[in-house]
BADO-347416 format. One record per residue (C-alpha): z, x, y. Coordinates in steps of 0.5 Angstrom, whole numbers, plus 500, padded with zeros to 3 digits. Last residue first. Example, Ala and Ser with C-alpha at 12.3 -4.5 7.8 and 13.67 -1.06 7.14 Angstrom:
% residues 2
514527498;516525491;
% end
This chain:
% residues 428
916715791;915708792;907708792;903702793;896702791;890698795;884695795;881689799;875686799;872682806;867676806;865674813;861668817;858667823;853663826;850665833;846660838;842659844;838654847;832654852;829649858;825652863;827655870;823662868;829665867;832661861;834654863;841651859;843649853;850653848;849653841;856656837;856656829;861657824;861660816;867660812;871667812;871668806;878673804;878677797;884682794;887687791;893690789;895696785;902698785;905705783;913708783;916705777;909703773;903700774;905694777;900690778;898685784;893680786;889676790;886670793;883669801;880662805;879663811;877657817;875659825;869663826;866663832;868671835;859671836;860676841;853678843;849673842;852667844;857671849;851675852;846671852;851666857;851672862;845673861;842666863;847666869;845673873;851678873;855679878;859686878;866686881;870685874;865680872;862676877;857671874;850669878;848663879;840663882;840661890;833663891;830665884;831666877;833660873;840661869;842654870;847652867;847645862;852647857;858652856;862653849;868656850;869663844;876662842;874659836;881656834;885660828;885657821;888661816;889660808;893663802;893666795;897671791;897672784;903677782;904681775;910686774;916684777;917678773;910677769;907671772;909673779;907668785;905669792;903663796;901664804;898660810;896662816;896657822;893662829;892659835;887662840;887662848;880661851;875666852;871665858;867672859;871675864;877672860;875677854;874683859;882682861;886679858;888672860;885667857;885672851;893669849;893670842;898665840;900666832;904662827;906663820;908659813;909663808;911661800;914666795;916665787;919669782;924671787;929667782;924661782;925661789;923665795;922661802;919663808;919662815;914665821;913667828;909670832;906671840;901676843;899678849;892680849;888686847;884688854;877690855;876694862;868695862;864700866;858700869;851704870;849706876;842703876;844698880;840690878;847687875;850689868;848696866;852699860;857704858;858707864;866708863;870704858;876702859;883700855;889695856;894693851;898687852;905687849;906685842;912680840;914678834;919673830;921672823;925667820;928668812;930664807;932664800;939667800;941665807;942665814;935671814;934673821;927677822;926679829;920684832;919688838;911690839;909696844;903698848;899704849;890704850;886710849;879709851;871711848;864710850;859710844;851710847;847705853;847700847;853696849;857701845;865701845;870705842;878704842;883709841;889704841;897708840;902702840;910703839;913699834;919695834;925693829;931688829;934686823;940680821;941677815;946684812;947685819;945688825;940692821;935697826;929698826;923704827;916703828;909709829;903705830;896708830;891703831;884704831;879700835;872698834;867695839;858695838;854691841;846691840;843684843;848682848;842681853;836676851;829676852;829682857;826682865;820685867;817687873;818683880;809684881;808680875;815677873;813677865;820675861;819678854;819685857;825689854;824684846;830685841;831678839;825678835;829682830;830689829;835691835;839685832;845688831;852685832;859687835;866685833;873689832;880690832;886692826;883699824;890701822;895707822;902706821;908709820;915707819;923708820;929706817;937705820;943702817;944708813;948706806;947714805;944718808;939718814;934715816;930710811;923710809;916706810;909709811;903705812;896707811;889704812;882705812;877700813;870700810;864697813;859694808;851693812;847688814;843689821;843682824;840676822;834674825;832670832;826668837;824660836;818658841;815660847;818653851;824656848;829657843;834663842;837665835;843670832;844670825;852674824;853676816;859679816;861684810;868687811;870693805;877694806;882700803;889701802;894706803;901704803;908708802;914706801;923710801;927706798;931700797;928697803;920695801;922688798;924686805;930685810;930692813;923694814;922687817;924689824;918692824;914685823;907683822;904690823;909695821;911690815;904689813;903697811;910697809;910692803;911685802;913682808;918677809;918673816;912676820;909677814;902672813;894674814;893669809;897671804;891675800;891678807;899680807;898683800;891687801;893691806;892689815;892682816;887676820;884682823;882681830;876680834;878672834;881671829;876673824;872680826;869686824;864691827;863699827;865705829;870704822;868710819;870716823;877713825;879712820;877718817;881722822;887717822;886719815;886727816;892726821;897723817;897727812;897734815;904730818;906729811;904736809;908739815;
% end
């Protein structure tokens, strides 16, 4: 009862504090816990503990550090983007940062074994913020309702996307299985609450899925992973006006297949641990993202850790690189009038330069190269701290067209982040 109790109050805090933005690859976290994104956001082959275990791998709870006895998690993220959106045309330049702020992520894994004995079986939990993106530019010159004077036509606003809001929760209880001494496999059972805000205030959905995973180690110092999580798809009623209707509409975004892999090699008797990881996100299909033509992501991360003190001091370092999946578009026409383009997103045609403003400025998910260092000490027999830093160098996405009065005009967003990470391990 007091674990269930538990559970609850920080999927409560969770889920208050993170109503706000974060984003690396594509709107997702590199990683969850200071260990796996100090890594590089690796763990699909040899997590180093039970938050990144359930969320890289499951089957990994049976061929990894966290084995031997029972593990709980709990850490803390503190994301600062930095987004800066601008639009150049014939009335001059519009633009300024969006609103900073530090956001914080909470995160909590458990990892135990069912049964008594030599039980071939372990279960885990999560609860994870593990999606996110939005900007706010609603004190900037970017934020103008009536910039475009129609006469007699009315009014039309400067940009679109100029205020967007979306997080998602996730809740993952996991259970795997040992096959063999070298060989695991485990899955999870996905629970998303989902919020999004596009200024018409907050809508919330609940979304499910399922994620399967392999970890097979032939030998002492190998180990390969392999994940598979299923598409996860939620909507949003009324929570935003896309055409000339006054019924307010709905969006259905949908959190991608995803396919992962790794191999990693320990050496220097386990003193030394390097990771290589693979990740395909597939946003050209999932609903919402390929609506506004996101192309599909490949993801490389990169992880070193080694123990100067055996078993009781760690360093850590690591890189990721993930292609922006945010597709450049050029030369339309977002002329009002006659014949003016107009975008169908799921039912709803949108005019051409709106369409674009909200991608640009909206959901600037550009960034692409993240460099994280980190660290662990081992307080006693029971607790670990870890801590870690990830930089998101900075990108920058500009799109050319005609704004709606048929001129020429430029939109652009630059993107980049730092994130601390601060967590203790307990095995209890």
């Amino acid at each position: 009862m007091k674990t269930k109790s538990t559970l609850l109050a920080v999927t409560a805090i969770g889920l208050g504090l993170t109503n706000s933005t974060w984003a690396t690859n594509g709107d997702f976290l590199i990683g969850i816990g200071p260990i796996s994104r100090a890594l590089g956001g690796t763990g699909v082959a040899a997590p180093q503990d039970a938050i990144s275990a359930v969320f890289s791998n499951p089957a990994a709870m049976c061929l990894s550090p966290i084995c031997a006895e029972p593990q709980a998690d709990f850490s803390l993220t503190f994301f600062m983007p930095k987004p800066e959106g601008s639009i150049s045309n014939s009335r001059g330049n519009f633009g300024g940062e969006s609103h900073d702020m530090i956001y914080p992520i909470p995160a909590l894994g458990l990892s135990f074994p069912i049964g008594e004995g030599a039980s071939r079986w372990r279960g885990g939990f999560s609860i994870y913020g593990v999606s996110g993106l939005g900007v706010n530019y609603r004190q900037t010159t970017l934020n103008q309702p009536g910039f475009f004077n129609f006469g007699p036509g009315g009014t039309a606003p400067l940009a679109s996307g100029e205020y967007t809001d979306l997080a998602i929760m996730k809740m993952a209880p996991s259970i795997a299985y040992a096959v063999s001494p070298e060989l695991s496999v485990g899955a999870s059972f996905h629970v998303d609450y989902a919020t999004l805000d596009l200024g018409q205030g907050r809508k919330n959905d609940f979304g499910l899925g399922l994620q399967l995973g392999v970890v097979w180690k032939p030998v002492k110092d190998w180990s390969f992973g392999l994940t598979y999580i299923s598409p996860q798809s939620t909507t949003f009623d009324n929570v935003a006006f896309f055409d000339a209707n006054p019924t307010p509409d709905s969006l259905e975004l949908e959190m991608p297949h995803q396919v992962a892999a790794g191999i990693a090699w320990t050496g220097l008797d386990d003193r030394l641990l390097i990771e290589l990881d693979g990740r395909w996100l597939n946003w050209s299909n999932a609903a919402g993202y390929k609506d506004f033509d996101w192309e599909d992501e490949w993801v490389i991360g990169l992880g070193v850790q080694y123990s100067i003190i055996p078993r009781k001091l760690w360093l850590r370092g690591g890189y990721n690189y993930g292609n922006n999946p945010v597709k450049n578009h050029s030369g339309w026409n977002g002329a009002f009038g006659p014949g003016m383009d107009m975008v169908n997103v799921q039912g709803k045609n949108i005019p051409r330069y709106y369409y674009e403003s909200f991608r640009v400025i909206g959901f600037p998910a550009v960034v692409e190269h993240h460099l994280s260092l980190g660290m662990g000490w081992q307080i006693n027999d029971c607790l670990t701290f870890n801590v870690s830093w990830v930089h998101a160098f900075s990108n920058t996405i500009t799109e050319s067209g005609t704004d709606p009065f048929g001129q020429p005009t430029t939109l652009s967003s630059k993107l980049s982040e730092d994130t601390v990470d601060l967590g203790l391990s307990w095995r209890y």
